[in-house]
Each structure stands twice: as structure tokens, then as C-alpha cells.
C-alpha positions as CSV (number, residue, x, y, z in Angstrom):
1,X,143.9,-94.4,120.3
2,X,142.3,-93.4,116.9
3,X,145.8,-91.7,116.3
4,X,147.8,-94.7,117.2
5,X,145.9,-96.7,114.8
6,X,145.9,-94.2,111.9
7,X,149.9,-94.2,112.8
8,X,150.4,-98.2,112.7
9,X,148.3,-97.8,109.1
10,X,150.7,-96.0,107.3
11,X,152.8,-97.7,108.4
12,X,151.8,-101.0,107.2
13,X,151.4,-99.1,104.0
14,X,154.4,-98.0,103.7
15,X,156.0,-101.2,104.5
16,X,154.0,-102.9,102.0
17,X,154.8,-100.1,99.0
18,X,158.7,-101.1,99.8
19,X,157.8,-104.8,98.8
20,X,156.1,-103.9,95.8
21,X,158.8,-101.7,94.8
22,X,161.6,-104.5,96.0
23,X,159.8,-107.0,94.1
24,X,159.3,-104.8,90.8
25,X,162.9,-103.6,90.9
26,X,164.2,-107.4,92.0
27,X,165.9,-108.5,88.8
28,X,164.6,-111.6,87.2
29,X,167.1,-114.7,87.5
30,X,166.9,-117.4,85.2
31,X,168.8,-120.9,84.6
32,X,171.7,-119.4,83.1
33,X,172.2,-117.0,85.8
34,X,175.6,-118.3,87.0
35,X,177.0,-118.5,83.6
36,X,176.6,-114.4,83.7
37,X,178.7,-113.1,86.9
38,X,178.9,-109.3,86.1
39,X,174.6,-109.5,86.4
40,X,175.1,-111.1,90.1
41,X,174.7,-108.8,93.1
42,X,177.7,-107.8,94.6
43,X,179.9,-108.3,91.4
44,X,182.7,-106.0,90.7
45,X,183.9,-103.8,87.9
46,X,187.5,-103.8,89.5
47,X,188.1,-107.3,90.7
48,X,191.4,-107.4,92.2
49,X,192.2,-103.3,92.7
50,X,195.4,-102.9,94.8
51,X,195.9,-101.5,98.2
52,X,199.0,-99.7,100.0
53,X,198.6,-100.6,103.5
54,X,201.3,-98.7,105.7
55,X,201.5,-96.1,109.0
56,X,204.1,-93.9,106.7
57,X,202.4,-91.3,104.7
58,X,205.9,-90.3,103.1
59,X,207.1,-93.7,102.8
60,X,203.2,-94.4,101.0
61,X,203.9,-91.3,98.9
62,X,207.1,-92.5,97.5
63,X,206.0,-95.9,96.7
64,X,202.8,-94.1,94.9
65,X,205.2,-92.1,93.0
66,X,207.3,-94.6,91.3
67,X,204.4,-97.2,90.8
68,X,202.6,-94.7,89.1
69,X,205.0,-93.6,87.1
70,X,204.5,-97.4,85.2
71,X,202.6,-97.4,81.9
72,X,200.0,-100.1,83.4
73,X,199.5,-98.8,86.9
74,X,196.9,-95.4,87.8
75,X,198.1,-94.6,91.4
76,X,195.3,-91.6,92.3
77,X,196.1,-89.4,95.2
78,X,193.3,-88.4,98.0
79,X,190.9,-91.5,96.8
80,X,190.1,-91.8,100.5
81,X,187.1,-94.5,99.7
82,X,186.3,-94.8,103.2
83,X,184.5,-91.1,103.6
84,X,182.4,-92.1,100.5
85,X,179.0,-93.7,101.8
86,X,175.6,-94.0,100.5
87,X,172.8,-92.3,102.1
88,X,169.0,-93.4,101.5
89,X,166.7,-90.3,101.8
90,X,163.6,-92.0,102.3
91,X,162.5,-94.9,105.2
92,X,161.6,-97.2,102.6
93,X,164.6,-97.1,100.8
94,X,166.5,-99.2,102.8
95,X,163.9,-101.8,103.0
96,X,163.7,-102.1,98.8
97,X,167.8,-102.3,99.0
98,X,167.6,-104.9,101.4
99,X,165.4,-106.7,99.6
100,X,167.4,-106.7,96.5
101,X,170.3,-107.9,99.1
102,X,172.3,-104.6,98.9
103,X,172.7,-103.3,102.9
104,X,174.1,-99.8,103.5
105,X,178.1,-101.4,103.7
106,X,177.3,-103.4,100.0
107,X,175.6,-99.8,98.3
108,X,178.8,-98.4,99.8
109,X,181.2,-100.9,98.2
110,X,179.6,-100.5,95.0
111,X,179.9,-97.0,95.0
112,X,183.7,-97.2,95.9
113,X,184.2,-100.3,93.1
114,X,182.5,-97.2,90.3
115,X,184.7,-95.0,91.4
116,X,187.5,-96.8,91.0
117,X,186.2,-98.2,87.3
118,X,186.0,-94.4,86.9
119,X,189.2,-93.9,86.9
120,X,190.7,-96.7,85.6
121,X,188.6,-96.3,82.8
122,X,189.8,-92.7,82.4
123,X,193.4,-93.4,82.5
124,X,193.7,-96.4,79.9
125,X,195.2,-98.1,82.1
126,X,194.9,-102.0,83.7
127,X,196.1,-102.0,87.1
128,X,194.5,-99.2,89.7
129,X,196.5,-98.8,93.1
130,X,194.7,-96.6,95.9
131,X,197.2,-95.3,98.7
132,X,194.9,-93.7,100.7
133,X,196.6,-92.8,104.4
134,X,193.6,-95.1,105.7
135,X,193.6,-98.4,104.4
136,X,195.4,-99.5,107.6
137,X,192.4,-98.8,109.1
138,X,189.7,-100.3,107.1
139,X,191.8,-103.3,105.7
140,X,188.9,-105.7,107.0
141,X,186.6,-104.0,105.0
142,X,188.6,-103.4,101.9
143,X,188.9,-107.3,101.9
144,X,184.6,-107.5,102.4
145,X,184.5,-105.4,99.5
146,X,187.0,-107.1,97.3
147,X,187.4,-110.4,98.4
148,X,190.3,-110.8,95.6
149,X,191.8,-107.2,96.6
150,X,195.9,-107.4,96.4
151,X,197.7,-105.8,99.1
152,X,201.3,-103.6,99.2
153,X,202.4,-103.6,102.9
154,X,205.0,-100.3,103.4
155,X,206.9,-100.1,106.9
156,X,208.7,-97.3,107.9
157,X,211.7,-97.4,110.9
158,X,210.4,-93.9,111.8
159,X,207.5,-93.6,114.8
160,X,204.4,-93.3,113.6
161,X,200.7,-93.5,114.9
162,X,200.4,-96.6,117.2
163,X,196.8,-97.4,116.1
164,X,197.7,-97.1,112.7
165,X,201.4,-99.4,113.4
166,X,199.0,-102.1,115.0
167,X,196.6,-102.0,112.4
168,X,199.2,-102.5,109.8
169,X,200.8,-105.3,111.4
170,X,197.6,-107.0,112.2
171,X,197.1,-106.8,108.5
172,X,200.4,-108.1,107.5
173,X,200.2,-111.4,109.4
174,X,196.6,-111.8,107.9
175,X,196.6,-111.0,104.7
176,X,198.8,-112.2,101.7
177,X,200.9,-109.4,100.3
178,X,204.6,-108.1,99.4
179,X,206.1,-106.2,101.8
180,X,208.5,-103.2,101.1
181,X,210.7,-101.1,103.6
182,X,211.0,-97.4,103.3
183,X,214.5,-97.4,104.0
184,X,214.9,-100.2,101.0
185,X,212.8,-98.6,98.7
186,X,215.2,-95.2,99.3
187,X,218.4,-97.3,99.1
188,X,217.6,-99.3,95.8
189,X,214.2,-98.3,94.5
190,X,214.5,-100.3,91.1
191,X,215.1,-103.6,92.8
192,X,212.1,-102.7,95.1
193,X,209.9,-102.0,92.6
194,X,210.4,-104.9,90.3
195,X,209.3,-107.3,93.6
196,X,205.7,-104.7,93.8
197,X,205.4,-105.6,90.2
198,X,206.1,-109.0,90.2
199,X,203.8,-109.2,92.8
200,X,200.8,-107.7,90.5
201,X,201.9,-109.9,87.5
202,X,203.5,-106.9,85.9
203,X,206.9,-107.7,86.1
């Protein structure tokens, strides 16, 4: 019984070190605080970043390619955000984030928006465009994490994962974006382009 107690004690202690900390770390807000986004929680360094969304990974490839190949756009290869995660290493870590209002999916998605900055940042350029394989997959959260994210929707006539197919179309008839075929972006690529870039305000 003694043990139990001595147990529920430190824990109380610790649970009352994480408000402490929370309420020392929580930043102070004043009147103005709305005139001042970037100092907000959850604000992002790469607003609007945009996303390939497609089942093709040769059709995603080609588009990649050619939009990188623009003197505004930094098309990365491999980004694959979604196997980048944050990973508190203590119990009481989790209860200071969430007490500054940062969950483990926000800590996440401000991890992925620095890596992104990161490399827009390094490149010079204005416009970053991630064609990860998996964004088909994760489109829901993308949009949780960028709320203003832009979207490039590639199909593909050839047979692809079906998951992956019904993910992408469940995307397209959610989600406002310009679509381009494989086939169309093979036959006449300039013509396809322009639309991506008109799209992004580029053209």
C-alpha cells in the first residue's frame, strides 16, 4: 500500500513539473497578437507548398522533371514527409506540448513545414513542389497541415495500386486542383505545363 502511494506521488509530481514547465515555456500573448500571425501556433513558414497527388510513379516523375526544370519551382525527390515524425523522450513531454496546444500530428507538421522552408530557402527559389509516391495516401492530412496547400492531380491509363487509384480519385473530387494526364503530358508537354503553372500563378 505504502508503495502504491509513494507511486501515485511521483506521479502527481511529475504531472505538476509539466505545468510549470508548460506555463514557463507558454508564450506571452498580448493585444496585438493577431496583428503578428508568424508568432501564432500552428503558423507556417511555407503557406501554400504544392502537392503531386497521383498512383503513377513514372507519370509523377515526369511531371517532377519538367516543373523543376522552371526557374521558380524546387521539385525535391524522396521528400517522403510522411516517415518524418516527432518523438517525445520523456512522459512529461507530451503533457508541456499539449499544453502549449502542439499534439504529436501538429509537432509533426511543423517539422515537415521546416523541412520544406529548408529547402526552399536553399534553392532561391519561390514555389516548392513535393512528389512524394505517398501523398495519395495522406492527402487528408497534407490538407490538416496546410490548410492553403495546392494540389497537382496526375492520372495514368496504365494499372496501378488500387488503394492508391481510390485514394487519388477520392482526392480529386474533394479537393480543388489541376489535373494532368500522363498520356497528355507525353503527347504535348509544353501545353501541359503552362496549365500546372497557371495553376500556381506562374504562368
Amino acid at each position: 500500500m505504502a508503495q502504491r502511494s509513494r507511486g501515485s506521488a511521483v506521479v502527481r509530481a511529475v504531472k505538476r513539473r509539466s505545468e510549470h514547465l508548460a506555463e514557463a515555456l507558454r508564450p506571452a500573448r498580448g493585444q496585438n497578437d493577431a496583428d503578428h500571425p508568424a508568432d501564432r501556433i500552428g503558423a507556417r513558414l511555407v503557406v501554400s507548398p504544392v502537392f503531386v497527388v497521383s498512383a503513377s510513379a513514372r507519370a509523377t516523375e515526369a511531371l517532377a522533371e519538367r516543373l523543376g526544370a522552371h526557374p521558380e519551382i524546387v521539385a525535391p525527390k524522396g521528400l517522403r514527409l510522411e516517415t518524418l515524425s516527432v518523438e517525445p523522450n520523456r512522459d512529461y513531454s507530451e503533457a508541456i506540448m499539449g499544453a502549449l496546444g502542439l499534439d504529436r500530428e501538429e509537432l509533426d507538421h511543423l517539422l515537415w513545414d521546416r523541412v520544406l522552408h529548408h529547402e526552399l530557402v536553399r534553392s532561391g527559389r519561390s514555389v516548392i513542389v513535393d512528389t512524394s509516391p505517398a501523398n495519395a495516401l495522406i492527402w487528408r492530412r497534407i490538407l490538416r497541415a496546410w490548410p492553403s496547400a495546392r494540389f497537382v492531380f496526375v492520372t495514368d491509363d496504365a494499372t496501378g495500386d488500387p488503394a492508391v487509384q481510390a485514394a487519388l480519385h477520392e482526392a480529386m473530387g474533394e479537393l480543388n486542383g489541376v489535373e494532368v494526364s500522363h498520356k497528355a503530358l507525353t503527347a504535348d508537354p509544353g501545353e501541359e505545363i503552362r496549365r500546372v503553372l497557371a495553376h500556381l500563378g506562374l504562368a
